[in-house]
N, C-alpha and C positions, 0 to 999 in steps of 0.2 A: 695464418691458416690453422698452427696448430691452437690457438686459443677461441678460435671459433667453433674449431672443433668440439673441446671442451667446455663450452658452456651450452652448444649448441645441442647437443648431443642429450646432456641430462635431462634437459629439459620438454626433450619432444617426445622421450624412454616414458620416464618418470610421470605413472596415473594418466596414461592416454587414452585411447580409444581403443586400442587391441581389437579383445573378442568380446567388448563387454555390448550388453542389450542398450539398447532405447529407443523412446517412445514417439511412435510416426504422429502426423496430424489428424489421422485418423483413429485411433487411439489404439494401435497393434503398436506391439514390441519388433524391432528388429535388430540385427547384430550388425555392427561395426565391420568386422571380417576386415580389420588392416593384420597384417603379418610381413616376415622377412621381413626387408630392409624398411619397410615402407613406417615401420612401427621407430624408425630413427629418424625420419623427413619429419618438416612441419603439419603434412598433414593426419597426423597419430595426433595431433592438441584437442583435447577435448573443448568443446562448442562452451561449457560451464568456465574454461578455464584462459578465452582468446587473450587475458591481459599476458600471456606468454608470448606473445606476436611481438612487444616492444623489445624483446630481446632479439629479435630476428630483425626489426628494425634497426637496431644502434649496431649490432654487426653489421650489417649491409652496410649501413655510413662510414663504420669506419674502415673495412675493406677496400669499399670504391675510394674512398678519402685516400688510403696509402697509397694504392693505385695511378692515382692521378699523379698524387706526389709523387711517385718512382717515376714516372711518364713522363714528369717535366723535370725531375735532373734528370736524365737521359738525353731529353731533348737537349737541356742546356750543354752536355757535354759533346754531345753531337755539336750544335754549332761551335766550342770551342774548337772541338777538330776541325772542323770545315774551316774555320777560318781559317785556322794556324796554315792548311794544306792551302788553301788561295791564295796567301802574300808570301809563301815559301818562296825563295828565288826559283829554282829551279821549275816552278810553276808558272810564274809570273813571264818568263821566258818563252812560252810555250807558244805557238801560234793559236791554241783552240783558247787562249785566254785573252785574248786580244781581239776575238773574232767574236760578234754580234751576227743575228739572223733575224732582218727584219720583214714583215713579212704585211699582206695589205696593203702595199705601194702604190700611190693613185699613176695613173697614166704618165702622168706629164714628168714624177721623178724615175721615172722607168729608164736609167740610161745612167754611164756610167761618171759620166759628166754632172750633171742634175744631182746626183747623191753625192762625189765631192764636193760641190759647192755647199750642200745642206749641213754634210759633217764635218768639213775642214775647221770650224771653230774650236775643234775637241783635241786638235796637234798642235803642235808649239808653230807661233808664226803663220798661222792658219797655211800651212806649207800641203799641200794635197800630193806631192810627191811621198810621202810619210802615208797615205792612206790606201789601199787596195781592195777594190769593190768587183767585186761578181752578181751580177745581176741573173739568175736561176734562168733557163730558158726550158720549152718545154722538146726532152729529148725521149718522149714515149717512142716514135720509129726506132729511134734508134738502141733504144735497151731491148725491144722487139727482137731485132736481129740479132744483138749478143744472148741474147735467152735463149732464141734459137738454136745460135751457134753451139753453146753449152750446149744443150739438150744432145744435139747431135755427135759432139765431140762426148761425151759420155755413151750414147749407141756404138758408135766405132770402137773405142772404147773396150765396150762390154763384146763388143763380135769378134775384135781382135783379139781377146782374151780367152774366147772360148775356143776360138779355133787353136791357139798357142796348148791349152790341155790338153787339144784333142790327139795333138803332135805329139806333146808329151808322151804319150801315153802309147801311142805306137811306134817311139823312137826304142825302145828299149837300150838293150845295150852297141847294136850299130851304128859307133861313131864315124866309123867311116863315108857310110853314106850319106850323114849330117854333114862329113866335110864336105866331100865333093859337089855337094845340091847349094852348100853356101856358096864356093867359090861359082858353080852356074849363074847361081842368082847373081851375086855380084857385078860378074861380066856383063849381066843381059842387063844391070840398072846401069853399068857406065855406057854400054851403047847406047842406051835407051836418052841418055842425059847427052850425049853427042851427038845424037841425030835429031833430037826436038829443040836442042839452044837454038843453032840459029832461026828456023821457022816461027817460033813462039812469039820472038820479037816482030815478029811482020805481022803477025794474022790478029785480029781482034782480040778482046778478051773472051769472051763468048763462044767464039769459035777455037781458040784455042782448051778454053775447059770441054769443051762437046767433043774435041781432039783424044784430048790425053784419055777421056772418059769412057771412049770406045777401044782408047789401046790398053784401058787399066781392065775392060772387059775383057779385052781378046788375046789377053796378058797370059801364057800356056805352060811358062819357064819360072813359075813361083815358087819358093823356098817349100809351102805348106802342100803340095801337091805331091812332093816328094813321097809324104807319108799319109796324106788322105786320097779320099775320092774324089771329084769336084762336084758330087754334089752331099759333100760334106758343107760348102760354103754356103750360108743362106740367104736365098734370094729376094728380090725384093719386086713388087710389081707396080712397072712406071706408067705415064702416058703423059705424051708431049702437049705441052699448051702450044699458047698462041707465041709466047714470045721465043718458041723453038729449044722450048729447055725443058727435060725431063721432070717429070715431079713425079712424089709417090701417091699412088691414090689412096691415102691416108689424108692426105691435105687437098682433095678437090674432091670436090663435092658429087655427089656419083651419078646426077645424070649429064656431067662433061661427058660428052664424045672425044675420040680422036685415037691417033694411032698408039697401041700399048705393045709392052714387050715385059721382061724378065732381063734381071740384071743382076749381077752380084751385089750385095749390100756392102761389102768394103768398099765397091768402085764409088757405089755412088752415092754414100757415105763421104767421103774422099772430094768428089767434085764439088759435093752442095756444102762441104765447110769451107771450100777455098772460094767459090764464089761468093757466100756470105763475108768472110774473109776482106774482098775485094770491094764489095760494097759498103762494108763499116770503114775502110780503112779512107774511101772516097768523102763517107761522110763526115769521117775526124778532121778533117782540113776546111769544111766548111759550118766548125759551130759557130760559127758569130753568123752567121747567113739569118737573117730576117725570112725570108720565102721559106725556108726550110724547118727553121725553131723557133719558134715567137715567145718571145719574152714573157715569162710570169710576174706576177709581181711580188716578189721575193725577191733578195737576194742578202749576201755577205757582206759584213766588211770589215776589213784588218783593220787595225788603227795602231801604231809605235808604241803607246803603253799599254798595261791593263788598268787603271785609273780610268782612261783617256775611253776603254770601252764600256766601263764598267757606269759612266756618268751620260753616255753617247743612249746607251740602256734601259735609265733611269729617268731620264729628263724627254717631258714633251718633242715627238718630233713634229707633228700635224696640226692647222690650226681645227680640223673638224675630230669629232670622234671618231673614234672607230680604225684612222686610216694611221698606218705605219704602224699598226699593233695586233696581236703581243710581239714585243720585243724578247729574244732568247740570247743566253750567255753556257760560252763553253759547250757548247753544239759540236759533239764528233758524229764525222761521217755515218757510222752506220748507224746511229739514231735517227736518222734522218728518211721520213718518207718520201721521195722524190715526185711521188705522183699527187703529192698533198702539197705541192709548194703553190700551188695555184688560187687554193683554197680562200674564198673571200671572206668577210667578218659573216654574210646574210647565210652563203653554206655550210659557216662554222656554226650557227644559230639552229638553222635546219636540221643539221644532222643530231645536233644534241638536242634536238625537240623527240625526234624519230628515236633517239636510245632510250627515252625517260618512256615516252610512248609504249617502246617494248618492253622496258622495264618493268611498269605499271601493269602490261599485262599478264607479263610472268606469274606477276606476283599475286593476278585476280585469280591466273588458272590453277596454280597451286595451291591456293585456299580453298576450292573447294572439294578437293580431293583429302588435303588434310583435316578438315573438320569431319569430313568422312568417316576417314578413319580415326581421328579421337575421337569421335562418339562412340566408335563402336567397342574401342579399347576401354572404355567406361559404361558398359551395356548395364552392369551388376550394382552400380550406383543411381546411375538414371532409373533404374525401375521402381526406385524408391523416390526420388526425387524429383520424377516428372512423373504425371497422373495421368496421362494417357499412353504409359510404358507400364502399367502397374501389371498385364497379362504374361509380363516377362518374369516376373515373381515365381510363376508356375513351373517355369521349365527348371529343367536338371542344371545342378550348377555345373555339368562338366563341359553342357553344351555352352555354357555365357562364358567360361573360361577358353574355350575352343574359338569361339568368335575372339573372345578378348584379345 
């Protein structure tokens, strides 16, 4: 840079254009007006003098030329790393080194039998106890309700927080009444836990959360009551659907009917996480279920060495195109879009038609806002150099600088 500088530099200084006259096509004088920096860029080269541009050429060559060259030892030491860190032992050991992600899987090897059989050639003794295959299913319900459930476990959360400030803050220094309201609370959760065991185990699930949910409302004996108001607590406003369970009318649509009420928001906060709760934990026992989660055509699979995945990776799995690929290595979890694992070759073709699409327009709508405004940031050259801008001649330069 620095010897670009120095030769770049004198030559674009040295007898340019400055503030000197010359003569238009119409045979008037006009001034140049380069100044500041502008009088150090190539364009201060006088028009009599372009064989100075070859100097501006053979820098640019050899700039981009070292350029490149730094770019590829770089590269090359990057792969040296890379490599050195993949046959490290302590790598090599790894399960995400072992573990391929194939993905475009036609129908018929969708199962976890079908893809032993395909990759067992890649383990010693074609041994398919050596092999561990996951075939991806699709579990959209059921991240639903863990989203949910977050979601909500973060409101509670935040309510039970505020209200613990709001204690704070009216506890002052009487400890003693913080004892005595602990040790009430206390007592009223051990009764509370010894007269709901044994019924709880009889009564539905259902019926028992709509249970505890009207004694979490009608709950009088609470630790946080000692020191607020009760309608310090914020409410929430429900109404009962069909299958007999409150919801917030936040999630149903507003011209449901039926019967509504007002509730504390801890309570019922509290019931719809353990029901969610209850419904994920039903569903964890049945993800191999076909009816339930249907298979994408993706999936994993471990293999006993990293050789062994690394070749499984590389080498043809399908006899048509397109199918069992692209193949991925050392895939950790949360790189992983789980709602992309479905993804066929013709959607993956699609969508990146649709991004070049939008790309392509970006780049129409931005052009003509930029030519826009570079024209107008060179108002004071164009009136010379284009002939039907020549009426711009006339005006004050402080107005073409204003625009400029």
């Amino acid at each position: 840079m620095i010897i670009v500088v120095t030769v770049l530099l004198p030559i674009n200084y040295n007898k340019g254009k400055g503030n000197n006259f010359y003569s238009t096509t119409d045979g008037d004088n006009a001034q140049w007006n380069v100044a500041g920096l502008d009088t150090l860029s190539w364009q201060n080269v006088d028009p009599a003098r372009t064989h100075r541009y070859w100097a501006h050429l053979v820098c640019a060559v050899l700039v981009v030329s070292w350029s490149l060259f730094r770019m590829y030892r770089e590269k090359i030491h990057f792969i040296d790393a890379r490599q050195r860190f993949l046959t490290s032992p302590e790598h090599r050991l790894k399960a995400s080194a072992r573990t391929i992600l194939v993905t475009n899987i036609p129908s018929e090897y969708r199962s976890k039998e079908a893809l032993e059989a395909l990759y067992d050639v890649f383990v010693d003794n074609d041994d398919r106890s050596r092999l561990v295959v996951w075939v991806n299913r699709d579990y959209k319900s059921l991240r639903e309700l863990v989203a949910k459930r977050r979601s909500l476990r973060h409101a509670l959360e935040k309510e039970e927080l505020r209200i613990m400030r709001l204690c704070n803050k009216k506890l002052g220094k009487n400890s003693n009444v913080a004892g005595g309201s602990q040790t009430d609370g206390k007592d009223d959760r051990d009764s509370r836990v010894s007269d709901d065991e044994n019924p709880m185990r009889q009564e539905q699930v259902p019926q028992r959360l709509n249970r505890i949910f009207e004694q979490d409302c009608a709950e009088g004996k609470q630790l946080w009551r000692t020191y607020l108001k009760p309608s310090a607590a914020s409410q929430v406003s429900l109404i009962r659907g069909k299958d007999d369970d409150w919801k917030s009318t936040s999630f149903v649509k507003f011209w449901v009917a039926g019967e509504s009420r007002k509730a504390p928001k801890v309570a019922w906060l509290r019931t719809e996480i353990a029901r969610l709760t209850i419904q994920i934990d039903a569903l964890l026992t049945d993800l191999d279920n076909d009816a339930l989660f249907k298979k994408q055509n993706s999936a994993f699979i471990q293999f006993d060495r990293q050789m062994a995945a690394h070749m499984a990776c590389s080498l043809v799995s399908h006899s048509k195109a397109g199918r069992m690929s692209p193949r991925f290595l050392e895939v950790a979890p949360h790189e992983v879009v789980w709602a992309n694992m479905d993804v066929t070759s013709l959607g993956r073709f699609v969508r990146t038609c649709i991004a070049l699409v939008l790309f392509a327009a970006i780049l129409l709508l931005w052009a003509v806002p930029t030519t826009i405004l570079g024209s107008l940031s060179q108002l004071a050259s164009l009136s010379f150099t284009v002939s039907w801008l020549r009426w711009l001649r006339s005006w004050p330069s402080w107005i073409l600088g204003l625009i400029s």
